[in-house]
Backbone as a ProteinNet text record, in pm:
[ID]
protein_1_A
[PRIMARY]
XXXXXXXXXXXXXXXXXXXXXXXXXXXXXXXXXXXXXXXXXXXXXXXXXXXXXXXXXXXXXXXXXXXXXXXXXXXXXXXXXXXXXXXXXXXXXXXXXXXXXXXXXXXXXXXXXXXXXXXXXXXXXXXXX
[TERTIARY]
-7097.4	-7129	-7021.7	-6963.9	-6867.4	-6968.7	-6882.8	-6983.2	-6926.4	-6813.8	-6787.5	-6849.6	-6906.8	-6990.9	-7089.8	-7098.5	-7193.4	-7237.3	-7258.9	-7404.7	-7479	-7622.7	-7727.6	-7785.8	-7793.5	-7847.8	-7761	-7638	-7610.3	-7677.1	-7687	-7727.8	-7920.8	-7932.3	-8110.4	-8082.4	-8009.9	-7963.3	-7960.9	-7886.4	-7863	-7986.2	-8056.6	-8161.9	-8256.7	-8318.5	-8414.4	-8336.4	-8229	-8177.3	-8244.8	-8247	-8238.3	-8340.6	-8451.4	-8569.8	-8511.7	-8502.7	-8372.2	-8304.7	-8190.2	-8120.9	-8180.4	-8206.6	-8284.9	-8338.6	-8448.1	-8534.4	-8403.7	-8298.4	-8208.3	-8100.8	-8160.1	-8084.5	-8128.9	-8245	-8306	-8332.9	-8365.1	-8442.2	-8563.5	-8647.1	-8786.6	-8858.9	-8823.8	-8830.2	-8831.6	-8696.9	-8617.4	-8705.7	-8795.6	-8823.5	-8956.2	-9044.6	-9139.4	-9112.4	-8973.1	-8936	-8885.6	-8820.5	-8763	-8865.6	-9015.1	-9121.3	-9149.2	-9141.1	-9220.5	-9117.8	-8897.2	-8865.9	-8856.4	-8853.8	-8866.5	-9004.1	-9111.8	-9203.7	-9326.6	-9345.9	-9436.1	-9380.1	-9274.3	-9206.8	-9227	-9166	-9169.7	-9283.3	-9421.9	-9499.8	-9595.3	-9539	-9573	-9540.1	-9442.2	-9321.8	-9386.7	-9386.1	-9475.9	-9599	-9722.8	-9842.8	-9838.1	-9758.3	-9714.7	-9678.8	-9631.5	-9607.4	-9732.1	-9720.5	-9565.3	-9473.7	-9480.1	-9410.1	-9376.5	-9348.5	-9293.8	-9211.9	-9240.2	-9162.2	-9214.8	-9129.7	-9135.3	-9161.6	-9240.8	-9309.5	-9233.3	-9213	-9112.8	-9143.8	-9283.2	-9281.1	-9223.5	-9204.8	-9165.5	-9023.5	-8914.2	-8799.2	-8742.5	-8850.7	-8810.6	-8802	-8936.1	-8880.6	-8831.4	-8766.6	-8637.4	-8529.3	-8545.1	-8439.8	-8399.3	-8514.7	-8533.1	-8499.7	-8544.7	-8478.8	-8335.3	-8266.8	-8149.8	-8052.5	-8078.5	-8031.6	-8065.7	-8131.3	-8191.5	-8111.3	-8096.8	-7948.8	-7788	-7783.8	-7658.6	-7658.3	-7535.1	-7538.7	-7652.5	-7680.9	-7782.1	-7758	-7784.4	-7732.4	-7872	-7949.9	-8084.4	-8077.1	-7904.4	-7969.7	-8005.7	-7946.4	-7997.3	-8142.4	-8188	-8336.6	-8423.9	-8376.4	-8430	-8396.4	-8283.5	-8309.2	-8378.4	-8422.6	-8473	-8670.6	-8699	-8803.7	-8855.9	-8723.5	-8791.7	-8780.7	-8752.9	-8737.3	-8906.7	-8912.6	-9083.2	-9055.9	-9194.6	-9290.4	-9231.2	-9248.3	-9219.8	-9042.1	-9002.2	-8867.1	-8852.2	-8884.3	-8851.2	-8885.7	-9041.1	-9133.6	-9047.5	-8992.6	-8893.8	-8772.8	-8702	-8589.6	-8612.1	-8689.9	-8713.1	-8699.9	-8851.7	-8867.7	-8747.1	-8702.6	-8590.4	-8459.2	-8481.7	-8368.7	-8401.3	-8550.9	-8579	-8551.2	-8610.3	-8608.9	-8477.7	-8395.8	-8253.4	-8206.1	-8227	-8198.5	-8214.6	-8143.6	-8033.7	-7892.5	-7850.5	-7748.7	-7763.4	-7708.8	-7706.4	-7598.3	-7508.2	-7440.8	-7520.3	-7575.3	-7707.3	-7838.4	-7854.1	-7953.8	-7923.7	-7832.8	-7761.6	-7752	-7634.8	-7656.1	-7809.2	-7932.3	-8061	-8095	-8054	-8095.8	-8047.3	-7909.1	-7785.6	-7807.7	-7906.8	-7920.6	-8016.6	-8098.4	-8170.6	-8086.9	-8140.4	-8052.7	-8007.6	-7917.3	-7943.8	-7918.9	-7970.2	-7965.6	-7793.1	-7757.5	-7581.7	-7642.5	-7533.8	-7509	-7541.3	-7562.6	-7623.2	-7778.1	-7828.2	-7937	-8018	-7941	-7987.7	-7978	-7887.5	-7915.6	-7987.4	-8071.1	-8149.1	-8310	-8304.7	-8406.6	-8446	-8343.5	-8304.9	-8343.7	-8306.6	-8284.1	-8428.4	-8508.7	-8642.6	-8740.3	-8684.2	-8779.8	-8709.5	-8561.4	-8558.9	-8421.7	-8462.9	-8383.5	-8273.8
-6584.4	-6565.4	-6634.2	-6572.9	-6626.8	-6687.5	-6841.1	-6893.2	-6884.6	-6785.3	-6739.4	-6629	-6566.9	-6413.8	-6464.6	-6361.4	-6303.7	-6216.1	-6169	-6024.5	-6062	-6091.3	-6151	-6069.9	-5932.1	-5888.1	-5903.8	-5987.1	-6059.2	-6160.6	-6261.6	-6362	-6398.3	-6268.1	-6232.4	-6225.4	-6111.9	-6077.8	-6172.8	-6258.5	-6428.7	-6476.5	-6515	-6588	-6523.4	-6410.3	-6327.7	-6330.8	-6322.3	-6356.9	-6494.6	-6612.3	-6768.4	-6794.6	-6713.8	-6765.4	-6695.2	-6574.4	-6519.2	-6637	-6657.2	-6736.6	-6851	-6865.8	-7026.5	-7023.2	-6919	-6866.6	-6850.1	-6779.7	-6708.9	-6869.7	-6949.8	-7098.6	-7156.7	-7062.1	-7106.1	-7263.4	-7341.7	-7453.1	-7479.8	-7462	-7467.2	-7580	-7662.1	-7794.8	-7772.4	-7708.7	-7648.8	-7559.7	-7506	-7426.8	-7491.3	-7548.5	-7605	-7768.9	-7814.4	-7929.6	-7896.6	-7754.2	-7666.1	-7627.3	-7573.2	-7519.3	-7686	-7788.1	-7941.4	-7970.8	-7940.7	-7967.4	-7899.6	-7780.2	-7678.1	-7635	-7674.7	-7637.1	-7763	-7841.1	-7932.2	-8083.5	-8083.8	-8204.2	-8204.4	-8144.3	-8155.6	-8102.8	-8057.6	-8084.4	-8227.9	-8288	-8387.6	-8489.8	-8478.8	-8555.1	-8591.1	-8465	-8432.5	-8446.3	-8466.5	-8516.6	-8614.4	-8714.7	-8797.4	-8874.5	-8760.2	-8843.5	-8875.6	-8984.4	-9008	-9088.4	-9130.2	-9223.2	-9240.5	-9055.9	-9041.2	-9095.1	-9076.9	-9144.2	-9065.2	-9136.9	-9057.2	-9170.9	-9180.7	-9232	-9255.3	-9361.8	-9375.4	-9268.1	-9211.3	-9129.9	-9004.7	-8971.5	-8846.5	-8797.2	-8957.6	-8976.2	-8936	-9006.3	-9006.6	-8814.6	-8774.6	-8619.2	-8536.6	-8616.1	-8559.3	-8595.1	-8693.2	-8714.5	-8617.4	-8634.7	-8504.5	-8402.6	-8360.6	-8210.4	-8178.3	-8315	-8302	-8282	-8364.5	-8410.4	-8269.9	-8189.5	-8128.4	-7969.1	-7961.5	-7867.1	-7927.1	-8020.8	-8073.6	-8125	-8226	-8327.2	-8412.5	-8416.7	-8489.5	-8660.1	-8752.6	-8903.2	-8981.9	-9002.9	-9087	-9204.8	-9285.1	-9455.7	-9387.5	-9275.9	-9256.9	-9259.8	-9233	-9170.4	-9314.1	-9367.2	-9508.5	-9609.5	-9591.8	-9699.1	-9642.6	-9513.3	-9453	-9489.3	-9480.5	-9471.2	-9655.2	-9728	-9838.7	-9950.8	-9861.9	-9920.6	-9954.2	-10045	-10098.6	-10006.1	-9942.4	-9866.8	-9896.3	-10023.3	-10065.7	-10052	-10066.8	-10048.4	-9854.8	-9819.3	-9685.6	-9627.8	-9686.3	-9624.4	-9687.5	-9824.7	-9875.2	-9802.6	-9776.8	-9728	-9601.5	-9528.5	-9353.4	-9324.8	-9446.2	-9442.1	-9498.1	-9564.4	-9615	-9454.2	-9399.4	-9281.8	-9164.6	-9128.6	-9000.8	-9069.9	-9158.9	-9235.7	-9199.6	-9248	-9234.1	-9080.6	-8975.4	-8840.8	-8852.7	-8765.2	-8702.2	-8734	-8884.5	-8908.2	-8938.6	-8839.7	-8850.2	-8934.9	-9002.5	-9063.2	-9229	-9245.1	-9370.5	-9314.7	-9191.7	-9166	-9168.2	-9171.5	-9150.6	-9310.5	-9356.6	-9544.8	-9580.3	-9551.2	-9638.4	-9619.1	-9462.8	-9432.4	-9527.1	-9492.2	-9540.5	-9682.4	-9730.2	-9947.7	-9935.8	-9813.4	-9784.8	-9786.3	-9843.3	-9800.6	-9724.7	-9635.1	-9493.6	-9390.5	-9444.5	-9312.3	-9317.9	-9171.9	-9171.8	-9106.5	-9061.6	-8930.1	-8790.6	-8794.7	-8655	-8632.1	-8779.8	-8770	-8796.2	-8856.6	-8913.6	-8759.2	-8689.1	-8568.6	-8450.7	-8485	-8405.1	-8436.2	-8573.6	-8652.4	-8599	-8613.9	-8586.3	-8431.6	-8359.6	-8218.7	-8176.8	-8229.4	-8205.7	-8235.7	-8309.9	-8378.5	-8268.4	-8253.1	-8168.7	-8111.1	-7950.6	-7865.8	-7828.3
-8713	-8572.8	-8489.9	-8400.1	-8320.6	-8233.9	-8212.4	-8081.3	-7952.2	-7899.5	-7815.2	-7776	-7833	-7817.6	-7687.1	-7591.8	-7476	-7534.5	-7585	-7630	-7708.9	-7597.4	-7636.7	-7767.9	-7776.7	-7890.1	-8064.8	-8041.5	-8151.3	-8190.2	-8080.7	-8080.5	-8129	-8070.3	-8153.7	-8264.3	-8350	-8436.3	-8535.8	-8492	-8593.1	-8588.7	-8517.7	-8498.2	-8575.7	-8568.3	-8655.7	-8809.6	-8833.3	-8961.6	-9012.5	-8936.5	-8987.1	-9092.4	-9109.2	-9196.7	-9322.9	-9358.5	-9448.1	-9507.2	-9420.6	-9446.5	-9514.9	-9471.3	-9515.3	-9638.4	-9679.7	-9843.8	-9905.8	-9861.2	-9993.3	-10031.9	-9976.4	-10013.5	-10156.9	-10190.1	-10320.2	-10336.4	-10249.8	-10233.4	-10183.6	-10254.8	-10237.8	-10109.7	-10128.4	-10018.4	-9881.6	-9870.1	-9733.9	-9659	-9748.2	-9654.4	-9589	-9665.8	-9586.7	-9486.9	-9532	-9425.1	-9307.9	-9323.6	-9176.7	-9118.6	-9192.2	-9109.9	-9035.5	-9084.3	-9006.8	-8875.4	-8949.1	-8829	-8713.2	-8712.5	-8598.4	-8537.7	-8606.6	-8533.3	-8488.8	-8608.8	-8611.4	-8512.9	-8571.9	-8565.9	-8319.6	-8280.5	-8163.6	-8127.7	-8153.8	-8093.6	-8099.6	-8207.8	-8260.8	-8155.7	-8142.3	-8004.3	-7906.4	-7842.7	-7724.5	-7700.5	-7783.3	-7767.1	-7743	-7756.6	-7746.9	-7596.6	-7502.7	-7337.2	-7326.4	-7196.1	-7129.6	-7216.9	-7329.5	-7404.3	-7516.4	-7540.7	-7620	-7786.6	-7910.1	-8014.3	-8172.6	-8245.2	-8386.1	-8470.5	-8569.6	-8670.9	-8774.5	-8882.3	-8952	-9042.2	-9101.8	-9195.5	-9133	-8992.1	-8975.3	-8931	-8922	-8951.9	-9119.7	-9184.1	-9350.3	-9339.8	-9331.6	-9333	-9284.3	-9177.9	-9081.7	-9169.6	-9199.5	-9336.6	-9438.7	-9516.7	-9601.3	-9596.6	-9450.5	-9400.9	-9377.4	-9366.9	-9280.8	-9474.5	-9538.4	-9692.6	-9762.3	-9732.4	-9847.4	-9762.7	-9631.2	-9564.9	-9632.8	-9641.6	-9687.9	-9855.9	-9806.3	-9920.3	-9964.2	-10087	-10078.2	-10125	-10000.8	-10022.3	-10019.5	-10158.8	-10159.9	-10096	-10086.8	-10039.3	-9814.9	-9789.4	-9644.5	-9650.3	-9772.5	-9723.1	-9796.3	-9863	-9883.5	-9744.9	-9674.2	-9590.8	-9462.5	-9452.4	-9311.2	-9349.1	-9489	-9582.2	-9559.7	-9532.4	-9530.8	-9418.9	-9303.6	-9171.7	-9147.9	-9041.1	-8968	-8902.3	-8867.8	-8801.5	-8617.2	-8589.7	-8471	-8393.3	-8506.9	-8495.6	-8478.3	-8516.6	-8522.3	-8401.5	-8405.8	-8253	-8177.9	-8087.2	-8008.7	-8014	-8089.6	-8067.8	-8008.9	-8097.2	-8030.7	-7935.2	-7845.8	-7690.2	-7647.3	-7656.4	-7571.4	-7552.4	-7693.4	-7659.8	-7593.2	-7604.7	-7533.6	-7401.3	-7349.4	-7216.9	-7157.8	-7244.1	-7212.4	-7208.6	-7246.2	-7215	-7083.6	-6997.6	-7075.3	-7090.1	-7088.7	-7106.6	-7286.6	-7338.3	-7509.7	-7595.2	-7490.7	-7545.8	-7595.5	-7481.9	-7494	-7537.4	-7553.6	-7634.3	-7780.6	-7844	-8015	-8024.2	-7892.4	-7931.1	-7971.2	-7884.1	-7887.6	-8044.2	-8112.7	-8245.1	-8364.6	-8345.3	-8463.5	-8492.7	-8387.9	-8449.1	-8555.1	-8599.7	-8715.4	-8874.4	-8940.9	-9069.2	-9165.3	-9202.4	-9207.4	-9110.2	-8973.3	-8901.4	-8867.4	-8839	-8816.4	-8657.7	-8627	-8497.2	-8554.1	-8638.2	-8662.7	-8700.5	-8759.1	-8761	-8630.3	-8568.6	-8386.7	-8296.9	-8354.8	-8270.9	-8311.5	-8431.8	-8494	-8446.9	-8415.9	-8394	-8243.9	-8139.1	-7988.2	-7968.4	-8063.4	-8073.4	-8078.6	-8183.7	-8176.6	-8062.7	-7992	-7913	-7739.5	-7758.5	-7619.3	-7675.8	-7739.2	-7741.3	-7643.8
[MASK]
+++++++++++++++++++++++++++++++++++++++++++++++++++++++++++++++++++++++++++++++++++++++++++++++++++++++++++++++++++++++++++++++++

């Protein structure tokens, strides 16, 4: 997919492809951690205002999800697996808070252990597409 393209009916096109895509990855996992991060995961978020945050168990399977699309690196998901509860909930809020400047929304994430900039914008991403 060119990401220069204007013709929206490509751009459907791809999108109605993605669940496809995703099964013919032949990873069994993937597909039910993509159903938690795209659909569950941010309403999860959002029940949540005015004060918004994410749960360490639902970082770990943001983890999961993110490891199990890529490379797979176990000590990320051991140190996201063994952050406090409080720490996780604090940081979160402090970053949605901080949207929409995402540059201080990824800082409030990244003091977590484990988390990089990609998991901070996966995290961000769920919470405001």
């Amino acid at each position: 997919m060119d990401f220069e393209c204007s013709n929206p009916s490509l751009w459907r096109e791809a999108l109605s492809s993605y669940q496809a895509r995703v099964e013919s990855l032949n990873k069994p996992d993937l597909i039910s951690l993509d159903e938690f991060y795209r659909n569950q995961l941010p309403s999860l978020i959002h029940q949540r205002n005015p004060n918004p945050y994410i749960t360490t168990a639902e970082l770990s399977k943001l983890m999961k999800w993110k490891l199990t699309r890529g490379k797979w690196r176990p000590r990320l998901l051991h140190f996201v697996s063994s952050l406090d509860e409080s720490s996780v909930q604090s940081a979160s809020r402090k970053a949605f808070e901080s949207l929409p400047d995402l540059t201080k929304a990824v800082s409030e994430l990244t003091v977590l252990k484990g988390v990089g900039p990609a998991t901070a914008s996966a995290v961000l991403a769920a919470y405001a597409p």
